[in-house]
mmCIF file of the N, C-alpha and C atoms, coordinates in Angstrom:
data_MODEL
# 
_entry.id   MODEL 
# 
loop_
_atom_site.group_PDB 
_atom_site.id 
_atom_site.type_symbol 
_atom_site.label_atom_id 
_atom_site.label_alt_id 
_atom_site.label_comp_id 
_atom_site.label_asym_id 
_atom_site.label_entity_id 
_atom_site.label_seq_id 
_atom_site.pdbx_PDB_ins_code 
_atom_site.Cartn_x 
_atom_site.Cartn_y 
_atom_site.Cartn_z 
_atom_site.occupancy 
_atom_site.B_iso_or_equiv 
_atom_site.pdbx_formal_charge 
_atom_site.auth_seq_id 
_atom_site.auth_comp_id 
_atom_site.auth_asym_id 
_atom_site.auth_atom_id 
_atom_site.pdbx_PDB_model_num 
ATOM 1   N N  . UNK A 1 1  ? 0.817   -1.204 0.000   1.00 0.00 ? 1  UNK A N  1 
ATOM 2   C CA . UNK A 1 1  ? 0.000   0.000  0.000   1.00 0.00 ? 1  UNK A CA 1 
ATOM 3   C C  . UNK A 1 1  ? 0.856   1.262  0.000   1.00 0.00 ? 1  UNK A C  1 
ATOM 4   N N  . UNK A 1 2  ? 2.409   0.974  0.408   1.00 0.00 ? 2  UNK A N  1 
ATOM 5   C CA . UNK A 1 2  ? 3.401   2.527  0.045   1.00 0.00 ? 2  UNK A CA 1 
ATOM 6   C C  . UNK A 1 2  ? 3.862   2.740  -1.333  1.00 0.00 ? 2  UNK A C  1 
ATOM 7   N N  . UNK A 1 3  ? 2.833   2.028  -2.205  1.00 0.00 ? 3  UNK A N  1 
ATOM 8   C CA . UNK A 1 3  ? 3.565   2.199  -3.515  1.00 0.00 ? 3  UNK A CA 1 
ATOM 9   C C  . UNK A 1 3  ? 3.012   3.482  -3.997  1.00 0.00 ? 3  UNK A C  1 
ATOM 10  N N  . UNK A 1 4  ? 3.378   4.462  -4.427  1.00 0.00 ? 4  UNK A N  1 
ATOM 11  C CA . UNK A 1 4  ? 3.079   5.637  -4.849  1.00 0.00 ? 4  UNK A CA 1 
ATOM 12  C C  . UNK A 1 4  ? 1.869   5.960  -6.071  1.00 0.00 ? 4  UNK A C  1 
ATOM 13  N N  . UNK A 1 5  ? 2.145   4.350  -7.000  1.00 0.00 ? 5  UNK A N  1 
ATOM 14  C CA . UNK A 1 5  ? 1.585   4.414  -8.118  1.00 0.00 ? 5  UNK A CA 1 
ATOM 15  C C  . UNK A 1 5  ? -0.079  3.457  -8.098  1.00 0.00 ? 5  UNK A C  1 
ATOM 16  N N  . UNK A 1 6  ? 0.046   2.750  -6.889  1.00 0.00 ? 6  UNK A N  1 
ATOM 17  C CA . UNK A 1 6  ? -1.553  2.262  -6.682  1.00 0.00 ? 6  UNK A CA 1 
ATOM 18  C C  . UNK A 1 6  ? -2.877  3.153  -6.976  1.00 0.00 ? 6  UNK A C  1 
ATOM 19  N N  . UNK A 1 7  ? -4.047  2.412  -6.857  1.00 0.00 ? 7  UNK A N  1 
ATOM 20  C CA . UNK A 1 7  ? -5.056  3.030  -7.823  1.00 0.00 ? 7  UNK A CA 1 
ATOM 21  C C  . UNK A 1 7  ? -5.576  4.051  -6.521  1.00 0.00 ? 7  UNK A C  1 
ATOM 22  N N  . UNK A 1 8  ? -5.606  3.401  -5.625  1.00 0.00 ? 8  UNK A N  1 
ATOM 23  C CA . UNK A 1 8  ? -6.077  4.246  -4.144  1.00 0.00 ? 8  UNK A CA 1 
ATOM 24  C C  . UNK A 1 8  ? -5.386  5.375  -4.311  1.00 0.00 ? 8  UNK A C  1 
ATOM 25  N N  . UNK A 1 9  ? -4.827  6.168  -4.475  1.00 0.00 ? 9  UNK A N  1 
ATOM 26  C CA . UNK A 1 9  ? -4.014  7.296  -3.784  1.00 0.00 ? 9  UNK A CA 1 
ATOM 27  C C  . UNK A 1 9  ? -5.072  8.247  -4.771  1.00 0.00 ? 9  UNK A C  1 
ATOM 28  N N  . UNK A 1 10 ? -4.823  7.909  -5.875  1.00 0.00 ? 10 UNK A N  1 
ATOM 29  C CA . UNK A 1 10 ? -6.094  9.538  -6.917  1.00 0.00 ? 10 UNK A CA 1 
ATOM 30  C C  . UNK A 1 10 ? -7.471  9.700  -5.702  1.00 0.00 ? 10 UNK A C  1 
ATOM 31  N N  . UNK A 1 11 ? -7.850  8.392  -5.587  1.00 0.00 ? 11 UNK A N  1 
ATOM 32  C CA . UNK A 1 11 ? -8.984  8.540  -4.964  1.00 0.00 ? 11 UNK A CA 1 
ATOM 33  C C  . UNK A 1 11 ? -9.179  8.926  -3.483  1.00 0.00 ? 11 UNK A C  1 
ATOM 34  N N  . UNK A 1 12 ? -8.153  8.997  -2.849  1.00 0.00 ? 12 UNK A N  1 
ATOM 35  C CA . UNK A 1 12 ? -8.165  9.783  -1.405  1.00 0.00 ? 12 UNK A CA 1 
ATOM 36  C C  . UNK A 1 12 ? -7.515  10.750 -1.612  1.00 0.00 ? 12 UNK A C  1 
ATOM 37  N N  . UNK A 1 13 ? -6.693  11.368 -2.686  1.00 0.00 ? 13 UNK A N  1 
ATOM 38  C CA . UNK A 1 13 ? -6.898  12.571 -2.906  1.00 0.00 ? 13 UNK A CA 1 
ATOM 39  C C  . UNK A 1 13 ? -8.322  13.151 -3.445  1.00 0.00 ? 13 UNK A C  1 
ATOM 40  N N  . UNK A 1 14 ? -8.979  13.031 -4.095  1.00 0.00 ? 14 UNK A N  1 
ATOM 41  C CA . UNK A 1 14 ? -9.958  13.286 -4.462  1.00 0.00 ? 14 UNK A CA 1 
ATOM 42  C C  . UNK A 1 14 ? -11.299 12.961 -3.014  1.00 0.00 ? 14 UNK A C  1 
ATOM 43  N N  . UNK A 1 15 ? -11.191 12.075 -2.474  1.00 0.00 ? 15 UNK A N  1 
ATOM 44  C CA . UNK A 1 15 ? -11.961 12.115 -1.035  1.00 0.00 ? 15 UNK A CA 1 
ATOM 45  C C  . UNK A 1 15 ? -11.874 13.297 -0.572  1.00 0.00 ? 15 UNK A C  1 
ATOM 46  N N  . UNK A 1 16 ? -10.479 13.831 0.423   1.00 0.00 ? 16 UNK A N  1 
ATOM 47  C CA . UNK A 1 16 ? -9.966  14.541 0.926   1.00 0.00 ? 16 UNK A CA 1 
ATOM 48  C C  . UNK A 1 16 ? -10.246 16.150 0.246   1.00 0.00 ? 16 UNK A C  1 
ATOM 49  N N  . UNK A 1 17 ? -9.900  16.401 -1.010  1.00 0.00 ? 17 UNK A N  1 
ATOM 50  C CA . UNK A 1 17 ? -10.526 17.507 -1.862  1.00 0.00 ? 17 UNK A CA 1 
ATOM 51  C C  . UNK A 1 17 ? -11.938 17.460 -2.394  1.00 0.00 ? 17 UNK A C  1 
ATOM 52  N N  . UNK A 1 18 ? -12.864 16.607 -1.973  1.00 0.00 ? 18 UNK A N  1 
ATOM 53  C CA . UNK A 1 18 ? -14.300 16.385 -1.781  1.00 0.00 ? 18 UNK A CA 1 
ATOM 54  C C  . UNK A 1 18 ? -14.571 17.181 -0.638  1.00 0.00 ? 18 UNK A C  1 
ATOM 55  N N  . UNK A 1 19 ? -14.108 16.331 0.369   1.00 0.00 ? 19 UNK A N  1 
ATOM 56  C CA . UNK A 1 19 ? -14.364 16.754 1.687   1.00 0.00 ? 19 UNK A CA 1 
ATOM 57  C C  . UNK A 1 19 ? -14.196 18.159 2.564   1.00 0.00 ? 19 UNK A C  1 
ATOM 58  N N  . UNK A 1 20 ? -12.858 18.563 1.725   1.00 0.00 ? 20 UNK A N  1 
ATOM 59  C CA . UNK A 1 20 ? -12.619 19.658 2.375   1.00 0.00 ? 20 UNK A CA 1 
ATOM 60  C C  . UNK A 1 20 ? -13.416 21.116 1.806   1.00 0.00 ? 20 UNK A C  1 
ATOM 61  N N  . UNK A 1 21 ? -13.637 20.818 0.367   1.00 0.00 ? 21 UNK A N  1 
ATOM 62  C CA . UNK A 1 21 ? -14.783 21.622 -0.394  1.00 0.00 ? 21 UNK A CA 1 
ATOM 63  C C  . UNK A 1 21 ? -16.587 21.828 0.180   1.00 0.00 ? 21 UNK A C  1 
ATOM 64  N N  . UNK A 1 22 ? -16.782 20.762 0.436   1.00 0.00 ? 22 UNK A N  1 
ATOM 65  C CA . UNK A 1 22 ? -17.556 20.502 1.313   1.00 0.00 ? 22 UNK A CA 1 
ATOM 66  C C  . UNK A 1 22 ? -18.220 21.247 2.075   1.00 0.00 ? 22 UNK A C  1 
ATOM 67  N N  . UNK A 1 23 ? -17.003 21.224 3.463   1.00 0.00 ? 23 UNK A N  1 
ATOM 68  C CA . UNK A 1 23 ? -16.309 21.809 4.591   1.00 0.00 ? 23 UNK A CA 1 
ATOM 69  C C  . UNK A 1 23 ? -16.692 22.976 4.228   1.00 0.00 ? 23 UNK A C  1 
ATOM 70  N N  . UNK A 1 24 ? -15.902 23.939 3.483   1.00 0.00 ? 24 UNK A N  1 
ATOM 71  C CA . UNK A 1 24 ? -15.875 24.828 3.375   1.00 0.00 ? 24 UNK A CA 1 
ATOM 72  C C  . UNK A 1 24 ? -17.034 25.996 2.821   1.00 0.00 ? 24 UNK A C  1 
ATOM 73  N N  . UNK A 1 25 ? -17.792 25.205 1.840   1.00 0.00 ? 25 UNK A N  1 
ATOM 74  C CA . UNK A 1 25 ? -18.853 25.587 1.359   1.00 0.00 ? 25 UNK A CA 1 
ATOM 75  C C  . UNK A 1 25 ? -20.073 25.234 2.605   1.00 0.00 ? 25 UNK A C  1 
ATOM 76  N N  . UNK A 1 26 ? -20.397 24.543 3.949   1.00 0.00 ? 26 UNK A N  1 
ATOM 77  C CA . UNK A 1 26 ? -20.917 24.525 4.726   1.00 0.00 ? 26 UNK A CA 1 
ATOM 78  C C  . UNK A 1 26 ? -21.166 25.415 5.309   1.00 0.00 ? 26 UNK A C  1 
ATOM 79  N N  . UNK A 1 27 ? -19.981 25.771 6.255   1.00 0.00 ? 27 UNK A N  1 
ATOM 80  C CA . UNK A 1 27 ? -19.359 26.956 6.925   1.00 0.00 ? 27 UNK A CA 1 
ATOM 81  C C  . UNK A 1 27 ? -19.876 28.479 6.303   1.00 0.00 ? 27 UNK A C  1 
ATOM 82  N N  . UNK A 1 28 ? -19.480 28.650 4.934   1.00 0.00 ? 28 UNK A N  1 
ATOM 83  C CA . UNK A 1 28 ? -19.718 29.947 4.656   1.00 0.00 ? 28 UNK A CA 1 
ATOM 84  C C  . UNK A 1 28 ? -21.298 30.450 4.449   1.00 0.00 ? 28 UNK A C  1 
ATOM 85  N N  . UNK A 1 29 ? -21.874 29.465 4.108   1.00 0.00 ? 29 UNK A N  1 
ATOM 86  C CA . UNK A 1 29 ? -23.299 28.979 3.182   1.00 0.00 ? 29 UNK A CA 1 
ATOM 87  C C  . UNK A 1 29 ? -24.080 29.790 4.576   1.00 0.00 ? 29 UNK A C  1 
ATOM 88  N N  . UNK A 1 30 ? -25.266 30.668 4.262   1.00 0.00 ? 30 UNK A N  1 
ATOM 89  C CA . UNK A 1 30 ? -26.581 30.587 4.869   1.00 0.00 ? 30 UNK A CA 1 
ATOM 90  C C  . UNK A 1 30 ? -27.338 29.163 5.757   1.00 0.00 ? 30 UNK A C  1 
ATOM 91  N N  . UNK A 1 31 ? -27.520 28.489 3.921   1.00 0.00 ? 31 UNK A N  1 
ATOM 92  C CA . UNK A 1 31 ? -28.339 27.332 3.846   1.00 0.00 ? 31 UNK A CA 1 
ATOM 93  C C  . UNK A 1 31 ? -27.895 26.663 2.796   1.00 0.00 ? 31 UNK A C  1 
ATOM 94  N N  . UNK A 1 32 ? -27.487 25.296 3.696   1.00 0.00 ? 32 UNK A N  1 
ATOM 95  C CA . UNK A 1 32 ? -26.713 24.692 2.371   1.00 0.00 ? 32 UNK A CA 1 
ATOM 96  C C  . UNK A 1 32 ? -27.657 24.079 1.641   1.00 0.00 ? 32 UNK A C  1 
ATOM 97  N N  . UNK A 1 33 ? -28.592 24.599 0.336   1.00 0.00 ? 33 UNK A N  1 
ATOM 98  C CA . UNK A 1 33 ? -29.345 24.789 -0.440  1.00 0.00 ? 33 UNK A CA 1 
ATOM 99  C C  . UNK A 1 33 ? -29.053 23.878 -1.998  1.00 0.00 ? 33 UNK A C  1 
ATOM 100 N N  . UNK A 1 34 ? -29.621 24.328 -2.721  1.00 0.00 ? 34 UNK A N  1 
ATOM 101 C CA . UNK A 1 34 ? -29.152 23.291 -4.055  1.00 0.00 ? 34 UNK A CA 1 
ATOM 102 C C  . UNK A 1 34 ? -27.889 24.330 -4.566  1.00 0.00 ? 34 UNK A C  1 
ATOM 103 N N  . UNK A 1 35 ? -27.681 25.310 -4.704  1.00 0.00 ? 35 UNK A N  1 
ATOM 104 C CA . UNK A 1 35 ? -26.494 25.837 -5.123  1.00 0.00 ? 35 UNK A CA 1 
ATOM 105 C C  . UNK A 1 35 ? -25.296 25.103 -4.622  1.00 0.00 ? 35 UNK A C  1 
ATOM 106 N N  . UNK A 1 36 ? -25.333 24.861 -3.452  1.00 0.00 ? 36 UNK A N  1 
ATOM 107 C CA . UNK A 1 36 ? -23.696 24.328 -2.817  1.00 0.00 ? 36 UNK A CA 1 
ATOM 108 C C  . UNK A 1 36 ? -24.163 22.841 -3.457  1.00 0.00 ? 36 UNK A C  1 
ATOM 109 N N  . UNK A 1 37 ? -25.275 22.372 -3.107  1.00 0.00 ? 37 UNK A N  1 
ATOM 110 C CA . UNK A 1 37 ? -24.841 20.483 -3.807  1.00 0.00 ? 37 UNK A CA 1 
ATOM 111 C C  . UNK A 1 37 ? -24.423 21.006 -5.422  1.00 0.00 ? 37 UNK A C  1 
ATOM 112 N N  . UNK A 1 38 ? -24.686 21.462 -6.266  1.00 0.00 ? 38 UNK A N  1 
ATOM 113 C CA . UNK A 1 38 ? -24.695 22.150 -7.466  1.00 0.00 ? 38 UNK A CA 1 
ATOM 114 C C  . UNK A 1 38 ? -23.588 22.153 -7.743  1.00 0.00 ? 38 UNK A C  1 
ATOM 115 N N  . UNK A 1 39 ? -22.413 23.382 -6.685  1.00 0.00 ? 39 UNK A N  1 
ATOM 116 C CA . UNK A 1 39 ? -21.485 23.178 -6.920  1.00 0.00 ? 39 UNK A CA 1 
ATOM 117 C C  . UNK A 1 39 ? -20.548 22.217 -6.408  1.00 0.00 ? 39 UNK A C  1 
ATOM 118 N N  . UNK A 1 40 ? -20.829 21.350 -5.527  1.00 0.00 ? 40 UNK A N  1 
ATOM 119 C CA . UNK A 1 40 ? -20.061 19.869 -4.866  1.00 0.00 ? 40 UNK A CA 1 
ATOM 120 C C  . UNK A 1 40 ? -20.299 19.280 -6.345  1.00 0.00 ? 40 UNK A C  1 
ATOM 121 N N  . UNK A 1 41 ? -21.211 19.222 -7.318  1.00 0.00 ? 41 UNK A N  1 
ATOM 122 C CA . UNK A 1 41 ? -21.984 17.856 -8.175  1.00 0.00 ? 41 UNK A CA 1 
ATOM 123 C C  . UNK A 1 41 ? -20.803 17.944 -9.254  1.00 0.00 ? 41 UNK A C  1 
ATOM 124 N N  . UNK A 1 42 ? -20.929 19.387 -9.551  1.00 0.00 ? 42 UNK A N  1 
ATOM 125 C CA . UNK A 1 42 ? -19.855 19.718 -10.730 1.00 0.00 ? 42 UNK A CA 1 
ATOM 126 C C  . UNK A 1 42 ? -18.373 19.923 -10.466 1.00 0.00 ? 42 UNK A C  1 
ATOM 127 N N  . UNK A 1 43 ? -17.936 20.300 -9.301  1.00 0.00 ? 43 UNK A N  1 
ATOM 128 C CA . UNK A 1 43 ? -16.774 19.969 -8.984  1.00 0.00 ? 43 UNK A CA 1 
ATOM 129 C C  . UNK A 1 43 ? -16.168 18.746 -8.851  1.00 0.00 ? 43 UNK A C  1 
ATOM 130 N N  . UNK A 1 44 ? -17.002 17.984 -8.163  1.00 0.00 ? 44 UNK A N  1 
ATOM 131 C CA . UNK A 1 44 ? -17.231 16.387 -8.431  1.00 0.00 ? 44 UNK A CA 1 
ATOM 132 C C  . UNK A 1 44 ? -16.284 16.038 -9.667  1.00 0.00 ? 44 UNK A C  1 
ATOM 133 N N  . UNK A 1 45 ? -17.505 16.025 -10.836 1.00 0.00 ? 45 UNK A N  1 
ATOM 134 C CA . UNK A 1 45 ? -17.221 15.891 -12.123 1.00 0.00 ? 45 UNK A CA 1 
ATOM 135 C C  . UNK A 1 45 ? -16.313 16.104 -12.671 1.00 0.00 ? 45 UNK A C  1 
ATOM 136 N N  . UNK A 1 46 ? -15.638 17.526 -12.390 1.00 0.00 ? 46 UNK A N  1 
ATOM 137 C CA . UNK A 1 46 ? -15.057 17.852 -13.202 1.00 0.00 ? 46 UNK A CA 1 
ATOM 138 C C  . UNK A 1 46 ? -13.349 17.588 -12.332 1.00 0.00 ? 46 UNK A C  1 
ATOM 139 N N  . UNK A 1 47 ? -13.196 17.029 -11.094 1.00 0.00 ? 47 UNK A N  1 
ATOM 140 C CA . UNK A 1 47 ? -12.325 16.614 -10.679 1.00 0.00 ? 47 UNK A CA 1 
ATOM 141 C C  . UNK A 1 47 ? -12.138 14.583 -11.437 1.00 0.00 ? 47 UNK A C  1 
ATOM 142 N N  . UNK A 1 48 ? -12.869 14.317 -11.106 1.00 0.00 ? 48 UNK A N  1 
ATOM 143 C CA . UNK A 1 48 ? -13.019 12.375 -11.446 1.00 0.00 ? 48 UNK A CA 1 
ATOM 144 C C  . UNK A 1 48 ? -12.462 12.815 -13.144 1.00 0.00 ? 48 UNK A C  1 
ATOM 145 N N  . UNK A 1 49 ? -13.293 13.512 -14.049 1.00 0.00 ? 49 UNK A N  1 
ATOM 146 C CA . UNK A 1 49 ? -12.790 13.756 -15.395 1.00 0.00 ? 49 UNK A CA 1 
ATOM 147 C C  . UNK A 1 49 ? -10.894 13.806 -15.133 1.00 0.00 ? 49 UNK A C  1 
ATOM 148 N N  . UNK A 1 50 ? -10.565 15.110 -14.364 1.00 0.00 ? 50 UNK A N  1 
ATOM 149 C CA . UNK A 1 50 ? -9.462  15.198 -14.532 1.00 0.00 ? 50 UNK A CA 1 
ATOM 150 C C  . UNK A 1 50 ? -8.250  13.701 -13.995 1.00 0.00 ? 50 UNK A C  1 
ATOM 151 N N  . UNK A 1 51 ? -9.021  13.335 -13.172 1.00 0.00 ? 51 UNK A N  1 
ATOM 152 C CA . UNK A 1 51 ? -8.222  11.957 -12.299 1.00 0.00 ? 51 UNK A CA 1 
ATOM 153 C C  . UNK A 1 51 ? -8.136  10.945 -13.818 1.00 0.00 ? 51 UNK A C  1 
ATOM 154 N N  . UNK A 1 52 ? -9.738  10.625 -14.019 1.00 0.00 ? 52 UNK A N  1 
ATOM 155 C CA . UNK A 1 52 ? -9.460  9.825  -15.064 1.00 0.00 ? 52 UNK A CA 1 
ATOM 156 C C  . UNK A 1 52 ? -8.754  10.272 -16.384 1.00 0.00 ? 52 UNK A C  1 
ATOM 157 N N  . UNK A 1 53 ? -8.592  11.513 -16.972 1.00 0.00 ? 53 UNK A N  1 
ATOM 158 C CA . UNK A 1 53 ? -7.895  11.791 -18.224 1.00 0.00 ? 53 UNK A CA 1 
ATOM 159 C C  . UNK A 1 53 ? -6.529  11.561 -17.582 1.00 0.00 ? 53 UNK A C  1 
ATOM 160 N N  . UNK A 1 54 ? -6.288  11.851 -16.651 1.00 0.00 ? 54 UNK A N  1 
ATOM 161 C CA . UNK A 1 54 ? -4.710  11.526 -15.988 1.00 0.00 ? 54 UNK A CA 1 
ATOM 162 C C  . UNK A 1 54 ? -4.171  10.329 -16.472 1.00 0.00 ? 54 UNK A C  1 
ATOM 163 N N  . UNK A 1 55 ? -4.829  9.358  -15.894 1.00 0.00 ? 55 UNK A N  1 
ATOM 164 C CA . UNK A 1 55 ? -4.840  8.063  -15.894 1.00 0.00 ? 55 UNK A CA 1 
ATOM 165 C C  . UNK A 1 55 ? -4.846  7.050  -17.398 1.00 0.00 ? 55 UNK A C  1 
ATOM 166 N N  . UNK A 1 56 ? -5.972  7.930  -18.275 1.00 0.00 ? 56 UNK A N  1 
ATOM 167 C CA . UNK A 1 56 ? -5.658  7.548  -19.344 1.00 0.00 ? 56 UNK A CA 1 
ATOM 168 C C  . UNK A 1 56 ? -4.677  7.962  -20.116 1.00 0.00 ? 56 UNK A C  1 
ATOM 169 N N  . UNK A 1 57 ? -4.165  9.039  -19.933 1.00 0.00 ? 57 UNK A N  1 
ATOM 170 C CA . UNK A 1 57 ? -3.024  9.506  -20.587 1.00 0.00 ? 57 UNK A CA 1 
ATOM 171 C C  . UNK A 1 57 ? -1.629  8.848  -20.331 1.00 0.00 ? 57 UNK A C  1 
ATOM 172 N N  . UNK A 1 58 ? -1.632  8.651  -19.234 1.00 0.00 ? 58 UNK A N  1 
ATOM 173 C CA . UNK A 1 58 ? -0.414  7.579  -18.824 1.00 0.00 ? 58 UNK A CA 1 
ATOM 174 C C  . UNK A 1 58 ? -0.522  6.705  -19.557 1.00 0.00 ? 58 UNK A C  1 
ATOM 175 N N  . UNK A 1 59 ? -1.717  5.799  -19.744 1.00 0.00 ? 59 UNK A N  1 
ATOM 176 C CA . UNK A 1 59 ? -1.531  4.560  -20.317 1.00 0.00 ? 59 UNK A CA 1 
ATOM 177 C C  . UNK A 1 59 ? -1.124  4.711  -21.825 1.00 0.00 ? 59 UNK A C  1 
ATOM 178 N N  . UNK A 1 60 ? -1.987  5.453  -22.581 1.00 0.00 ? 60 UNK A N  1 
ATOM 179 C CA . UNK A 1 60 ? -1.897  5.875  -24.075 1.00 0.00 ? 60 UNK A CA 1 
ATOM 180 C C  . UNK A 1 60 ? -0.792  6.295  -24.050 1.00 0.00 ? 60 UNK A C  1 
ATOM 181 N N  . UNK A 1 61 ? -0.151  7.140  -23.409 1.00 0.00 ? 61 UNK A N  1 
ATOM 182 C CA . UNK A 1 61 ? 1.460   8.165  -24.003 1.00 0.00 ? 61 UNK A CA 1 
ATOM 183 C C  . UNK A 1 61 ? 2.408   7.328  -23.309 1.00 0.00 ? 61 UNK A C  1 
ATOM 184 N N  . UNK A 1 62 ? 2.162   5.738  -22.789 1.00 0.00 ? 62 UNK A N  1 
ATOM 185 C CA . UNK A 1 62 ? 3.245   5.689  -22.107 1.00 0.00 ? 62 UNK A CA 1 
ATOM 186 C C  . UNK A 1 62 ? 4.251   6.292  -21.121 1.00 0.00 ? 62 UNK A C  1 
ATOM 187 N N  . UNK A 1 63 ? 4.151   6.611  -20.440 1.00 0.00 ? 63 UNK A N  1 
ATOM 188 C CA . UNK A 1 63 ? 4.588   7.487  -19.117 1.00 0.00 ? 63 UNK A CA 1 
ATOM 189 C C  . UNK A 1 63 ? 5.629   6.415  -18.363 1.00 0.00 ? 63 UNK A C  1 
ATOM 190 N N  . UNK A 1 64 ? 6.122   7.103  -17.696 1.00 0.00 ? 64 UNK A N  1 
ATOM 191 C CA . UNK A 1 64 ? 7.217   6.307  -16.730 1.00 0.00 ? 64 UNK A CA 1 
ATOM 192 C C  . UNK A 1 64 ? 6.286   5.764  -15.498 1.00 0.00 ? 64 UNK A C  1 
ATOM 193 N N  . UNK A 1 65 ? 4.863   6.632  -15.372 1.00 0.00 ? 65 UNK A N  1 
ATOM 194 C CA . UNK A 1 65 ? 4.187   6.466  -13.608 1.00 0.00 ? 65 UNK A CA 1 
ATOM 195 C C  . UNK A 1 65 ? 3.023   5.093  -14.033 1.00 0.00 ? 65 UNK A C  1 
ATOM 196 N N  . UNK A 1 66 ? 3.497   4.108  -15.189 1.00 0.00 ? 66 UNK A N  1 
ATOM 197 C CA . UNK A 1 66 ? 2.800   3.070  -15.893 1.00 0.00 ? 66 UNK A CA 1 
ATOM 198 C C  . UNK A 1 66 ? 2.347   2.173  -14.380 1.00 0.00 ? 66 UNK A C  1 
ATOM 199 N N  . UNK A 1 67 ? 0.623   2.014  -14.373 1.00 0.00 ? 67 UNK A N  1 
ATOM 200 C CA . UNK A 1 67 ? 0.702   1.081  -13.423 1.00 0.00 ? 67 UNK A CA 1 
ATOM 201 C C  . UNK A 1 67 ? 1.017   -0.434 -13.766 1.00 0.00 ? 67 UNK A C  1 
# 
């Protein structure tokens, strides 16, 4: 599990930058209303997109971080 290149690590980064977005949008919010899930839904998205284009790009361009 200290291998750097396992599949777990994108995804508790991405937990952790879930969570702390979250957090933060709680705190400031009135009422955490459909705007904040709104923006959790699409940040979401548009984080997993970036994890997975990562991931595929390694594989396609051959990369050194090859799982």
């Amino acid at each position: 599990m200290n291998d750097p290149k396992h599949p777990i690590w994108p995804l508790a980064r991405l937990i952790v930058l879930m969570a702390t977005l979250t957090v933060i949008l709680y705190m400031n919010a009135n009422s955490f209303d459909s705007d904040e899930y709104d923006i959790v839904k699409w940040f979401l998205l548009a984080a997993s997109g970036t994890v997975g284009m990562e991931y595929f790009l390694q594989k396609v361009l051959g990369g050194k971080n090859n799982a």
